[in-house]
PDB file of N, CA, C and O in Angstrom:
ATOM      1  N   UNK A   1      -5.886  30.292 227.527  1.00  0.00           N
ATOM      2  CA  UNK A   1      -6.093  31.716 227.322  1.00  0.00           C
ATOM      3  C   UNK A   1      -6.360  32.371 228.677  1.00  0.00           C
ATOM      4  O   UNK A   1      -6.809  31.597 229.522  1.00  0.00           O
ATOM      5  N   UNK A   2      -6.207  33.425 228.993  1.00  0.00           N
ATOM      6  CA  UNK A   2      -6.192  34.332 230.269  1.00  0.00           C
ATOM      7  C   UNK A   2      -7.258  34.656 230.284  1.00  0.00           C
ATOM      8  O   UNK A   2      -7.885  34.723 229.227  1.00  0.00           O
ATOM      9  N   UNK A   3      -7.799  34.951 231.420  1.00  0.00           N
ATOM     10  CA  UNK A   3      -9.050  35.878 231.581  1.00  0.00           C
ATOM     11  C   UNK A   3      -8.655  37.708 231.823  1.00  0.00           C
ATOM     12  O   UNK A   3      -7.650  38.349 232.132  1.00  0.00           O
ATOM     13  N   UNK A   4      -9.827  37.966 231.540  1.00  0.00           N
ATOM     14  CA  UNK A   4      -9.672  39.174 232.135  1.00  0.00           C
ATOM     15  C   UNK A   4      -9.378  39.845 233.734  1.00  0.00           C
ATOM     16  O   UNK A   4     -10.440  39.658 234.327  1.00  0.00           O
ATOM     17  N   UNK A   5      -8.748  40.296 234.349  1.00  0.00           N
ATOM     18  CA  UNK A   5      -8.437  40.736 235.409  1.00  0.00           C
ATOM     19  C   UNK A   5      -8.523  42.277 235.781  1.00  0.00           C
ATOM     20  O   UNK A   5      -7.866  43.294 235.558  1.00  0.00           O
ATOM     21  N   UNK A   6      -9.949  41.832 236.625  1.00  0.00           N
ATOM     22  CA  UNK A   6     -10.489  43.428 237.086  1.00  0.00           C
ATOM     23  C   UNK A   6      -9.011  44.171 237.705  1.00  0.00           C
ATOM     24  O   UNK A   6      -8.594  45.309 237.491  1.00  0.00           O
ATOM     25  N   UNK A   7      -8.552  43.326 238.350  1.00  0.00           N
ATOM     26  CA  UNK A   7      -7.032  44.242 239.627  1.00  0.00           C
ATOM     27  C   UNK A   7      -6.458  44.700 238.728  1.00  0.00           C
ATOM     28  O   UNK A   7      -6.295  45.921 238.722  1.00  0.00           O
ATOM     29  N   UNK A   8      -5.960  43.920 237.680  1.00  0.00           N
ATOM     30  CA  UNK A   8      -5.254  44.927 236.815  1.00  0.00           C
ATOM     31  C   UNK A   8      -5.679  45.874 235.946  1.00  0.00           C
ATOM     32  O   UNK A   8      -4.758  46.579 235.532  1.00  0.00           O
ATOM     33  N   UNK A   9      -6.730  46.129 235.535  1.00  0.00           N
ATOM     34  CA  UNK A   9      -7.730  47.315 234.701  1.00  0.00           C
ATOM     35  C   UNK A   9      -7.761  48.537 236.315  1.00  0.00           C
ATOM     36  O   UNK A   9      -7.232  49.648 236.290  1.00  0.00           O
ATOM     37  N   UNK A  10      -8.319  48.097 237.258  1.00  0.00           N
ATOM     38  CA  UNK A  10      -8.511  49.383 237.910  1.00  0.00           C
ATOM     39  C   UNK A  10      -6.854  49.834 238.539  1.00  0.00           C
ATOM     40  O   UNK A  10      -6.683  50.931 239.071  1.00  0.00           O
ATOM     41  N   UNK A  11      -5.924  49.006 238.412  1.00  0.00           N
ATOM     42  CA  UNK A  11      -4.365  49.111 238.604  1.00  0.00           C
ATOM     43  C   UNK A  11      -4.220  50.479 238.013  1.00  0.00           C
ATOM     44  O   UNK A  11      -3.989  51.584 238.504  1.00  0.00           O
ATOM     45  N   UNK A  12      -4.504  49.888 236.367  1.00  0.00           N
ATOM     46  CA  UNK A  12      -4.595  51.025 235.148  1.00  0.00           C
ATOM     47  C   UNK A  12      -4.790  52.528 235.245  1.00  0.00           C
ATOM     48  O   UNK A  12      -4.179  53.568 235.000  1.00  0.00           O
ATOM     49  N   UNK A  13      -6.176  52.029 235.822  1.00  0.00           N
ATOM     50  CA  UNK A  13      -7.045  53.203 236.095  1.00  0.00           C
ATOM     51  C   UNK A  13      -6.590  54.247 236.465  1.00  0.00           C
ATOM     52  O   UNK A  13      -6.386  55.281 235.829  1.00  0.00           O
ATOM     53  N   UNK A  14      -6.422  54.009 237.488  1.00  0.00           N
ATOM     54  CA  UNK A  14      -5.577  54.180 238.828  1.00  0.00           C
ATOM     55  C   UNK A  14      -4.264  54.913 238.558  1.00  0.00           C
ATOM     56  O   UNK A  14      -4.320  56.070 238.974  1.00  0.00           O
ATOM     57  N   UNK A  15      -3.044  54.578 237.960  1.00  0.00           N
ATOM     58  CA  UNK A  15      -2.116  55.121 237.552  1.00  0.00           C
ATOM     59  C   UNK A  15      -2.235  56.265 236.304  1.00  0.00           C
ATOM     60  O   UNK A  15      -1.683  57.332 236.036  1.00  0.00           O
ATOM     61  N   UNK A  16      -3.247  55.438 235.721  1.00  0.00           N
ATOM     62  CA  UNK A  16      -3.542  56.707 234.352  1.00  0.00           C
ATOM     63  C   UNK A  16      -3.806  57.831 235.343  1.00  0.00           C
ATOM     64  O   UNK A  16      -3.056  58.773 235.600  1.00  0.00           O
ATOM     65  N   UNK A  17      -4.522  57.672 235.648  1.00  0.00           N
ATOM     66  CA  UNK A  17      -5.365  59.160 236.419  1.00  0.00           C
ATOM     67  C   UNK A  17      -4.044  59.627 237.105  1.00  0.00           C
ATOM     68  O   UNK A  17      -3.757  60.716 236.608  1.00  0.00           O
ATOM     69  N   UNK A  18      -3.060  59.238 238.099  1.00  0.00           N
ATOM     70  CA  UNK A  18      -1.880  59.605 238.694  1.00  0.00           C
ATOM     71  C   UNK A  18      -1.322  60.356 237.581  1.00  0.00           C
ATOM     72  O   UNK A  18      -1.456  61.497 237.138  1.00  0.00           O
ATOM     73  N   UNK A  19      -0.777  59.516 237.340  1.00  0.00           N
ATOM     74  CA  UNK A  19       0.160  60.309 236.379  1.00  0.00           C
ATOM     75  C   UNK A  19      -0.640  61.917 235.454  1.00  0.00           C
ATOM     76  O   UNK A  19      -0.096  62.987 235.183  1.00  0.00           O
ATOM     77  N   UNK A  20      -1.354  61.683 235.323  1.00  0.00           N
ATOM     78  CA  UNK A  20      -2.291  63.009 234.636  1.00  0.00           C
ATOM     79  C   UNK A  20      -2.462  64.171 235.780  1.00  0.00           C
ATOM     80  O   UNK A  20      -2.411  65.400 235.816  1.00  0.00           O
ATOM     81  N   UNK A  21      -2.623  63.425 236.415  1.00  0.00           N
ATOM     82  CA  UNK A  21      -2.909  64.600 237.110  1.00  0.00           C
ATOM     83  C   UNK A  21      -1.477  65.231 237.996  1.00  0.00           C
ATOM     84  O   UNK A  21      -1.476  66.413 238.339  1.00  0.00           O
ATOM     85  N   UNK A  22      -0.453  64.444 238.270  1.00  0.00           N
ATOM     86  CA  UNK A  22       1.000  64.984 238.525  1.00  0.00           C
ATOM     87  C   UNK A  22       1.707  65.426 237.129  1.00  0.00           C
ATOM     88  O   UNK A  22       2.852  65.856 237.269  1.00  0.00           O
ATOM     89  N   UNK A  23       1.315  65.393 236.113  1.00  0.00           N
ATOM     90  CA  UNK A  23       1.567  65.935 234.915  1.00  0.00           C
ATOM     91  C   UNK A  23       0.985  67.291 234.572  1.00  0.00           C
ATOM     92  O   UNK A  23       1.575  68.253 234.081  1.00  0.00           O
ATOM     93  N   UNK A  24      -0.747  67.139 235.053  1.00  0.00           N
ATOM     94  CA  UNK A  24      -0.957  68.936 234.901  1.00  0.00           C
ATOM     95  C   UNK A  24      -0.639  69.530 236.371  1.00  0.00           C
ATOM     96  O   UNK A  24      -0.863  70.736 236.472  1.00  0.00           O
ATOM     97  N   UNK A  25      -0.189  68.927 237.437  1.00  0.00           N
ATOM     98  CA  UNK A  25       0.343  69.558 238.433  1.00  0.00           C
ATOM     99  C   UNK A  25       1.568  70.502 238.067  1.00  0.00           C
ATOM    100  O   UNK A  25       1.732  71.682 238.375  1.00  0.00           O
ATOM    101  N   UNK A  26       2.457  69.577 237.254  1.00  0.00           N
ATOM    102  CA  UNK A  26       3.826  70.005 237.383  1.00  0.00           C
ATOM    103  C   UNK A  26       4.290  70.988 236.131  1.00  0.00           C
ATOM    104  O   UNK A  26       5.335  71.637 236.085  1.00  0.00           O
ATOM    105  N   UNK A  27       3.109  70.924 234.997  1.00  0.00           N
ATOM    106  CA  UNK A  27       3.152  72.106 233.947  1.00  0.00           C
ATOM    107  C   UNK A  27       1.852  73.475 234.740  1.00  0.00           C
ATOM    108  O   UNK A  27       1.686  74.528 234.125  1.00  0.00           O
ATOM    109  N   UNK A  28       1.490  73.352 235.373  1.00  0.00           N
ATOM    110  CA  UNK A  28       0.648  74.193 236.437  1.00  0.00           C
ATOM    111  C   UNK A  28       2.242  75.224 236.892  1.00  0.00           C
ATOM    112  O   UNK A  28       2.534  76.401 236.682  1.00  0.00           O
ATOM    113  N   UNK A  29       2.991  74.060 237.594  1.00  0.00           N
ATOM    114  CA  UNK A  29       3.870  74.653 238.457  1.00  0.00           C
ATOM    115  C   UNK A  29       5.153  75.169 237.591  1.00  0.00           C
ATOM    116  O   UNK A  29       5.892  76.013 238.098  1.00  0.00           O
ATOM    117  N   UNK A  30       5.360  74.772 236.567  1.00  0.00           N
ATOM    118  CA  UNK A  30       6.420  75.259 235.503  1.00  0.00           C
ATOM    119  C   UNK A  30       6.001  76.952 234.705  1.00  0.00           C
ATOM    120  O   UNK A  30       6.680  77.790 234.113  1.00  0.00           O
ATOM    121  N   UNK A  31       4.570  76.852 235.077  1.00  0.00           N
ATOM    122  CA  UNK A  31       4.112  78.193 233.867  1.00  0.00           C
ATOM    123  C   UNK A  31       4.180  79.157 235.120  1.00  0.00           C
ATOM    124  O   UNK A  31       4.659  80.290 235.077  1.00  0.00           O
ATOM    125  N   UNK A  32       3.687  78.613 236.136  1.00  0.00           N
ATOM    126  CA  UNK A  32       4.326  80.096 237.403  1.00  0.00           C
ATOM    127  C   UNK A  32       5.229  80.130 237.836  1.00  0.00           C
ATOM    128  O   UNK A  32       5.363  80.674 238.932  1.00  0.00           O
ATOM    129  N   UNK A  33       6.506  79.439 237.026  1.00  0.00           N
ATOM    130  CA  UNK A  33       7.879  80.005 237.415  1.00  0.00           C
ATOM    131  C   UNK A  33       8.212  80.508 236.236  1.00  0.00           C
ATOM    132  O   UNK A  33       9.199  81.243 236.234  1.00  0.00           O
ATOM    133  N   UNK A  34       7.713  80.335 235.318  1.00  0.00           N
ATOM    134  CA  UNK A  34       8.161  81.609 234.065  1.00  0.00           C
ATOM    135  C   UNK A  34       7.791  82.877 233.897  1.00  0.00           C
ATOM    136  O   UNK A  34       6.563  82.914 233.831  1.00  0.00           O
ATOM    137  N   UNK A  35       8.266  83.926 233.798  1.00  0.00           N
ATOM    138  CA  UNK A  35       7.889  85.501 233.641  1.00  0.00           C
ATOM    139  C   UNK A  35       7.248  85.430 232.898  1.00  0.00           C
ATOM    140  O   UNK A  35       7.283  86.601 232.521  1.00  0.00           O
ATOM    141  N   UNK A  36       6.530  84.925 232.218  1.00  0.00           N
ATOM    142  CA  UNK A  36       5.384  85.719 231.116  1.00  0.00           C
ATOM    143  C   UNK A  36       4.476  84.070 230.984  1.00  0.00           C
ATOM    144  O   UNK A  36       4.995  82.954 231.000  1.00  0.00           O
ATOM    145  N   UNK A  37       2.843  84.450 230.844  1.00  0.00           N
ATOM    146  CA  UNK A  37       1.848  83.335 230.545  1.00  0.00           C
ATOM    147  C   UNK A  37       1.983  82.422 229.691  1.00  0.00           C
ATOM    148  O   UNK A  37       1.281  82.673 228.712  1.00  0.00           O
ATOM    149  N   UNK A  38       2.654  81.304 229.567  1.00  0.00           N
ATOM    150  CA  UNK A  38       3.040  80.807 228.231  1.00  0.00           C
ATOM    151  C   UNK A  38       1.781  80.454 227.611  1.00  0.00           C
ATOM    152  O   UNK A  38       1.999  80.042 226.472  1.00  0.00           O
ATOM    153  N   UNK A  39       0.550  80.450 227.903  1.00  0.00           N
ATOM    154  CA  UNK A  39      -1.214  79.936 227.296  1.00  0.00           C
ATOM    155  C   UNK A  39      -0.486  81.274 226.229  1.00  0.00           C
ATOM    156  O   UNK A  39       0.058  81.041 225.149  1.00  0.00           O
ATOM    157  N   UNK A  40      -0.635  82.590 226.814  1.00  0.00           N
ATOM    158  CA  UNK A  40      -1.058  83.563 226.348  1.00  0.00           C
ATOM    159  C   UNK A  40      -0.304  83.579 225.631  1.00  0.00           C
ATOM    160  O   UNK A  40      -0.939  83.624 224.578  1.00  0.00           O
ATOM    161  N   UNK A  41       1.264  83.575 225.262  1.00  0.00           N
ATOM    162  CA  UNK A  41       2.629  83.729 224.638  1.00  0.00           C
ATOM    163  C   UNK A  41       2.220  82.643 223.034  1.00  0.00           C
ATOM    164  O   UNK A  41       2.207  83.056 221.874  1.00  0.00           O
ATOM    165  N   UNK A  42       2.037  81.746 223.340  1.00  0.00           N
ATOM    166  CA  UNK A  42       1.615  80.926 222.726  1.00  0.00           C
ATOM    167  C   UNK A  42       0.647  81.022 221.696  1.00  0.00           C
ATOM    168  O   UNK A  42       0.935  80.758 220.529  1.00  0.00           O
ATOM    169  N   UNK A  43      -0.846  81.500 222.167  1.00  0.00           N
ATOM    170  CA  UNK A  43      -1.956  81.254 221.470  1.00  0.00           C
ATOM    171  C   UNK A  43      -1.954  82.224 220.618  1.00  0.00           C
ATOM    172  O   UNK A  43      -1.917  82.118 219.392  1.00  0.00           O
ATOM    173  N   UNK A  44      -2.029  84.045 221.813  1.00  0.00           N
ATOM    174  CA  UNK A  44      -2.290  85.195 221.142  1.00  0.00           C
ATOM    175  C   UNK A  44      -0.912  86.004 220.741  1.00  0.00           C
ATOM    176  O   UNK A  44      -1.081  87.120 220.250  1.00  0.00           O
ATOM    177  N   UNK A  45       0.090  85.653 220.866  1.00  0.00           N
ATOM    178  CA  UNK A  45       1.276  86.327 220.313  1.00  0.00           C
ATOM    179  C   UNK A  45       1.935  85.672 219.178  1.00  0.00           C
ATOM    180  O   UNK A  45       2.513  86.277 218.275  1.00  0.00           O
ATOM    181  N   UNK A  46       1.766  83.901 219.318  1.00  0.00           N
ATOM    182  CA  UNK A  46       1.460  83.581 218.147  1.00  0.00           C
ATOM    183  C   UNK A  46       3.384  82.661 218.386  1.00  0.00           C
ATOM    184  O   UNK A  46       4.164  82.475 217.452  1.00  0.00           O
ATOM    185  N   UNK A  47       3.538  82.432 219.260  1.00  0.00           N
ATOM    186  CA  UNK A  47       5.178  82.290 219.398  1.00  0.00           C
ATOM    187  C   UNK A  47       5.901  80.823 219.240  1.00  0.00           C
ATOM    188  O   UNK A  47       6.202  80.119 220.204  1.00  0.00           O
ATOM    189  N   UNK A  48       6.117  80.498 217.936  1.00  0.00           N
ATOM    190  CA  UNK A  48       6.110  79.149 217.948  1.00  0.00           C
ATOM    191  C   UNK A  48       7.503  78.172 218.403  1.00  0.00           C
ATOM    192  O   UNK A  48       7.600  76.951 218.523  1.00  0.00           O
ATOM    193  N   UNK A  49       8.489  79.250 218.589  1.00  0.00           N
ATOM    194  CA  UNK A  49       9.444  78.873 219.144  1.00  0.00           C
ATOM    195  C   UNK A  49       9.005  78.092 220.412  1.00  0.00           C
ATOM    196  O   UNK A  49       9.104  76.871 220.536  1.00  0.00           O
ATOM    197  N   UNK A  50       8.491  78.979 221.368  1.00  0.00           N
ATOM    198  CA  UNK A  50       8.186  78.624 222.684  1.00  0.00           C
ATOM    199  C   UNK A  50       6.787  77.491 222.960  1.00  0.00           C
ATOM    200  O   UNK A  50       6.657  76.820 223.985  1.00  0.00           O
ATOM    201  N   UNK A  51       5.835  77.487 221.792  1.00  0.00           N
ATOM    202  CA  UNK A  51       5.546  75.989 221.942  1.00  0.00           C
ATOM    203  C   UNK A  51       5.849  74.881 221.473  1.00  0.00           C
ATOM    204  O   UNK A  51       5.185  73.846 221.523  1.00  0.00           O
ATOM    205  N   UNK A  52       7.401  75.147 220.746  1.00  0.00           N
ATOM    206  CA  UNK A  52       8.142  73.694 220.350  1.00  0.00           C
ATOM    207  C   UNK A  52       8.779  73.469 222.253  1.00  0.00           C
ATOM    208  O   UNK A  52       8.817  72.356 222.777  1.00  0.00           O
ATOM    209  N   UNK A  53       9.121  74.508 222.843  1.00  0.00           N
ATOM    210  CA  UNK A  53       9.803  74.094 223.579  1.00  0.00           C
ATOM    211  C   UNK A  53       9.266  73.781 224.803  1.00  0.00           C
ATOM    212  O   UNK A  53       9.773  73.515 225.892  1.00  0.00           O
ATOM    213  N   UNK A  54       7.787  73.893 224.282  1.00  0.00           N
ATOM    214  CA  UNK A  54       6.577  74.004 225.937  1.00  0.00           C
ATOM    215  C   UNK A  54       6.627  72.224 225.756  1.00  0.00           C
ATOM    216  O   UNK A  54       6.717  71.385 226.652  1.00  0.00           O
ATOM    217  N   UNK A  55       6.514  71.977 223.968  1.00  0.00           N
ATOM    218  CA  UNK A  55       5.878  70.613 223.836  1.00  0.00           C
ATOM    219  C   UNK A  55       6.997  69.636 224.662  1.00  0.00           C
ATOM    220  O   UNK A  55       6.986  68.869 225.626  1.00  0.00           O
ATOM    221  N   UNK A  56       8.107  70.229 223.527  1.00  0.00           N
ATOM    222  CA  UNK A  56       9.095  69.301 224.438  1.00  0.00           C
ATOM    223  C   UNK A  56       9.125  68.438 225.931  1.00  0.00           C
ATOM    224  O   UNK A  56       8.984  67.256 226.244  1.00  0.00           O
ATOM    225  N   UNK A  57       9.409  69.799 226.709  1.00  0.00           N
ATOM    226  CA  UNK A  57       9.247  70.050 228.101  1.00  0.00           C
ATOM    227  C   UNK A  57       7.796  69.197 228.601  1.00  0.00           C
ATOM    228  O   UNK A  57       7.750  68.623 229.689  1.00  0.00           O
ATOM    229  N   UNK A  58       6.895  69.209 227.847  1.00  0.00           N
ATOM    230  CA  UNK A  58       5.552  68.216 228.106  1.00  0.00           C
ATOM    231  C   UNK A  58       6.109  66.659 227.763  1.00  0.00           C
ATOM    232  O   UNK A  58       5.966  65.863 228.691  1.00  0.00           O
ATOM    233  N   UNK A  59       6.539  66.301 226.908  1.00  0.00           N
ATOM    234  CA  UNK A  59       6.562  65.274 226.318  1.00  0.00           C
ATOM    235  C   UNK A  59       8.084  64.986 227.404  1.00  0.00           C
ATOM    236  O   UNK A  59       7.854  63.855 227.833  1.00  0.00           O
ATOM    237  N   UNK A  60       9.018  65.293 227.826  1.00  0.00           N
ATOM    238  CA  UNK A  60      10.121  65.233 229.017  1.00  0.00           C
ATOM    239  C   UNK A  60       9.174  64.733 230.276  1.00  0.00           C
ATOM    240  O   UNK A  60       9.137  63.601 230.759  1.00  0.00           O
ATOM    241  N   UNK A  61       8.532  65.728 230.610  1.00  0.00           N
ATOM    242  CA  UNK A  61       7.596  65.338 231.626  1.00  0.00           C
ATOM    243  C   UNK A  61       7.040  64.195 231.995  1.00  0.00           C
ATOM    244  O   UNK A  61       7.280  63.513 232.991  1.00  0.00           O
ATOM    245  N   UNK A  62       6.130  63.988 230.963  1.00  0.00           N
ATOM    246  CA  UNK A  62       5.520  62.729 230.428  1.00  0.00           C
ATOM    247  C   UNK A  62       6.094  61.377 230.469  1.00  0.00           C
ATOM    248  O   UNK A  62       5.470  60.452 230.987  1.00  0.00           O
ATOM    249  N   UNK A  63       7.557  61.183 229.810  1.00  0.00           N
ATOM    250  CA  UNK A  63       8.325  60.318 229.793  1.00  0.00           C
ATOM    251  C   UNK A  63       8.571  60.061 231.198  1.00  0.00           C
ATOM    252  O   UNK A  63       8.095  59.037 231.688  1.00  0.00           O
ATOM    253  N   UNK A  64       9.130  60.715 231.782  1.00  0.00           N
ATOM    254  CA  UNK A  64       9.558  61.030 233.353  1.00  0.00           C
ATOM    255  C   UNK A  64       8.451  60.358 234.255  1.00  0.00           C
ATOM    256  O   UNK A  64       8.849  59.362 234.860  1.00  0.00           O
ATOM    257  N   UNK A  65       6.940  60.773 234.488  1.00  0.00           N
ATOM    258  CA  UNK A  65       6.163  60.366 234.910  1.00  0.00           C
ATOM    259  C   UNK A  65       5.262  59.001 234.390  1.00  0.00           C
ATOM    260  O   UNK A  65       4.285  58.361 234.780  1.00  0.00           O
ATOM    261  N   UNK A  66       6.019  58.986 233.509  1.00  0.00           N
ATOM    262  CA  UNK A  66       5.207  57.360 232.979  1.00  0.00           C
ATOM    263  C   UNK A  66       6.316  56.285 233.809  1.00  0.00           C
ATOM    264  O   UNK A  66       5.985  55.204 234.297  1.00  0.00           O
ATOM    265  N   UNK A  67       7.671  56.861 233.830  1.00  0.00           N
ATOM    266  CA  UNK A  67       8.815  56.082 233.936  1.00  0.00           C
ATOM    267  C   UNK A  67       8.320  55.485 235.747  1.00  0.00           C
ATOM    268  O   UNK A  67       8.148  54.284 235.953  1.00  0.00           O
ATOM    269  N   UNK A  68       8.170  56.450 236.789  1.00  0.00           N
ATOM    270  CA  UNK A  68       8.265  56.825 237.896  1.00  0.00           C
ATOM    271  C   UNK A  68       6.914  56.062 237.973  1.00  0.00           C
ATOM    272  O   UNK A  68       6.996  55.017 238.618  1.00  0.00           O
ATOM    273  N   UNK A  69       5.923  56.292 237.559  1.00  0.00           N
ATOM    274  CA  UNK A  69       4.532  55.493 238.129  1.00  0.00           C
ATOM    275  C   UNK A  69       4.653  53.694 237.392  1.00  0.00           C
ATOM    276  O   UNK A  69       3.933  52.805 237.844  1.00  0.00           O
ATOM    277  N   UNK A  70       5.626  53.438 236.288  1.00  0.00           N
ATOM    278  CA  UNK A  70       5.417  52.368 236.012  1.00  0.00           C
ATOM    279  C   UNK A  70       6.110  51.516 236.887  1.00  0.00           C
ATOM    280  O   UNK A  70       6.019  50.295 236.761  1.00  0.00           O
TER     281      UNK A  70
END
């Protein structure tokens, strides 16, 4: 049976946190290239088109940056 291996838990760590945080970097940097607040479009206008397509675009992202840090 294997032991546990600290290198690879803080490996983990380590990449989790990367990737999160180049993930809210890059939806940071996607909502100030769109003409209008998508928080605001979203929450208080009520626009559900545009958070199927925010999710999407998150979940694209996501894939992308899991791919690239793994």
């Amino acid at each position: 049976m294997t032991g546990f291996h600290i290198e690879a838990f803080v490996n983990a760590i380590v990449y989790a946190l990367l990737g999160i945080v180049i993930f809210a970097l890059s939806f940071i940097t996607i909502d100030k290239c769109t003409p209008h607040d998508l928080w605001k479009e979203i929450i208080e206008e009520k626009n559900i088109a545009l958070a199927i397509i925010v999710g999407f675009m998150a979940l694209a992202m996501g894939i992308i940056i899991a791919s690239a840090v793994h």
